[in-house]
Residue, then its C-alpha position, 0 to 999 in steps of 0.5 A: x686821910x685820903x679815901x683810898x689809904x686803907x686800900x693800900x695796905x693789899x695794893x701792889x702787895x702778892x695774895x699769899x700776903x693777905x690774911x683770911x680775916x681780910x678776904x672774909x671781910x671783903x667777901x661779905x661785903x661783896x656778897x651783899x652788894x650782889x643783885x639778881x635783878x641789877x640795873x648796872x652791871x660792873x664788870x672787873x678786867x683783869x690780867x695778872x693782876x695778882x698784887x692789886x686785885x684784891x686792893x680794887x675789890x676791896x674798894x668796891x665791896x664799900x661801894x654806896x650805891x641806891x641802885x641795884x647792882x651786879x659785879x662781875x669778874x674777868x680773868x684774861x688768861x692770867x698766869x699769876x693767882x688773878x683767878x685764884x682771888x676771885x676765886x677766894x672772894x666768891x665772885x662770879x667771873x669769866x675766864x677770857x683766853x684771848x689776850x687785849x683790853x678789847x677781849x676782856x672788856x667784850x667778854x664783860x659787856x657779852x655778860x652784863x645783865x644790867x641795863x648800864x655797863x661799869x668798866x672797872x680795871x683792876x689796879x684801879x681803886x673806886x671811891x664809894x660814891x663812884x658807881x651811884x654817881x656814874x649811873x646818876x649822869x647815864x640815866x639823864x635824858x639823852x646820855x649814853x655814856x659818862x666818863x670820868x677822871x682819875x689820879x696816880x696813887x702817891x709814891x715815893x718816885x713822883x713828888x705830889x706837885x708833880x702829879x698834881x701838875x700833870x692831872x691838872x694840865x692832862x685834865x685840861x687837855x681833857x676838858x678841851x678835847x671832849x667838846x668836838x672829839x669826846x671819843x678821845x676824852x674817855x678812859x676805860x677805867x673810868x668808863x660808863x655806858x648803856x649795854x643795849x647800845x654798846x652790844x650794838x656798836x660792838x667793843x673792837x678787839x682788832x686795835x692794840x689801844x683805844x677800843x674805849x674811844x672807838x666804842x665812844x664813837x660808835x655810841x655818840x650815834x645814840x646820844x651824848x658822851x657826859x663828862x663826870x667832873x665830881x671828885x667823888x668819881x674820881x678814882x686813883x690808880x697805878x702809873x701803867x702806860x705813864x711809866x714806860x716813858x720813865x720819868x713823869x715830866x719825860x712822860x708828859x713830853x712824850x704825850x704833849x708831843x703826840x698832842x701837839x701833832x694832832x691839835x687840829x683834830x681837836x677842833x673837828x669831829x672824826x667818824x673814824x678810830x684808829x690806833x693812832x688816836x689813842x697816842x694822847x695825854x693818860 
């Protein structure tokens, strides 16, 4: 049985569904994870995320971590019951009124207390040993941020071979680019970094996208960008930008499209980041 399958039961489902004894049992596990003296903070961005909040949560209530450890809120203005959940879990969280992923990703980092930043997206789920083993690259001499891989939650609009087609040959792209472009083999769902570092760089809320692969550039300053290619880091989300170009194989169109454009990029380091930079394989 895949890790995540009992994280489906609240996942894409509305909170009026979930029963008391499930956000009890979430809330404890929550609460026992907490630090007050944390070396990784993990901070949760969420905007309307009413139907996978709680999913995400769950999840990382059941996190297997040696390190100490904090997680933290964000609520970016949500219109939906987004607040009310973390409400209902006990979890510290900050209301963020300013609409983008840059906002709620700076208000996250503006309130870690750990010496390393987790950013956790909330339609995302984490297998147990994600955290531990993020912080395992981040505290390697040399490294100042790590970022991992992920796959989409099987449904039953995407067949299986698709997907794993798709992950494999975005995961290539991936591998190739993050030797000379490293900024643009970064994800914020699967994003770790120092938080001394990042306050420096700052996270830019002026960008539309992309404002994980501009703080990866403004980090490589500091040292190195590693790779996590364990399965055991590697989370399952929903489909998010891959299905606003409708069908799987027209998504992997469109983004072999936009690569194919940029190919030479791929070979030669960039002191800039722009909006377009962010138009590639997801």
């Amino acid at each position: 049985m895949a890790w995540y399958k009992k994280y489906l039961s609240v996942y894409n489902k509305p909170f009026i569904s979930s029963n008391q004894t499930e956000i009890q049992f979430i809330t404890n596990k929550l609460n026992n994870l907490q630090s007050k003296n944390p070396l990784v903070t993990v901070s949760v961005i969420a905007y309307n995320e009413e139907k996978n909040l709680l999913a995400c949560l769950w999840s990382l209530s059941e996190m297997k971590c040696k390190y100490p450890i904090e997680i933290i809120g964000v609520n970016n203005d949500s219109q939906d019951k987004t607040e009310d959940i973390f409400k209902a879990v006990g979890l510290p969280y900050y209301n963020e009124y300013q609409h983008s992923c840059g906002y709620a990703r700076k208000c996250g980092l503006e309130h870690a207390k750990g010496k390393f930043h987790i950013n956790i997206d909330a339609d995302t789920l984490y297998p147990p040993k994600y955290v531990e083993i993020m912080v395992d690259s981040l505290i390697k001499p040399g490294v100042v941020a790590a970022s991992s891989l992920w796959s989409y939650i099987p449904d039953k609009d995407h067949s299986w071979i698709g997907l794993k087609l798709y992950e494999f040959t975005r995961d290539c792209h991936l591998f190739i680019q993050s030797f000379k472009r490293p900024e643009l083999s970064v994800r914020g769902l699967v994003f770790a970094y120092h938080t001394e570092y990042a306050k420096e760089v700052g996270i830019r809320v002026d960008i539309k996208r992309g404002e994980d692969g501009s703080l990866a550039l403004g980090l490589k300053k500091y040292g190195k960008i590693a790779f996590v290619r364990k399965s055991a880091a590697r989370a399952v989300t929903g489909y998010g930008t891959v299905a606003i170009d409708g069908s799987l194989y027209n998504s992997f169109k469109v983004r072999a499209i936009k690569s194919l454009k940029n190919i030479f990029s791929v070979f030669s380091a960039k002191k800039e980041y722009n909006d377009e930079d962010s138009n590639l394989i997801k």
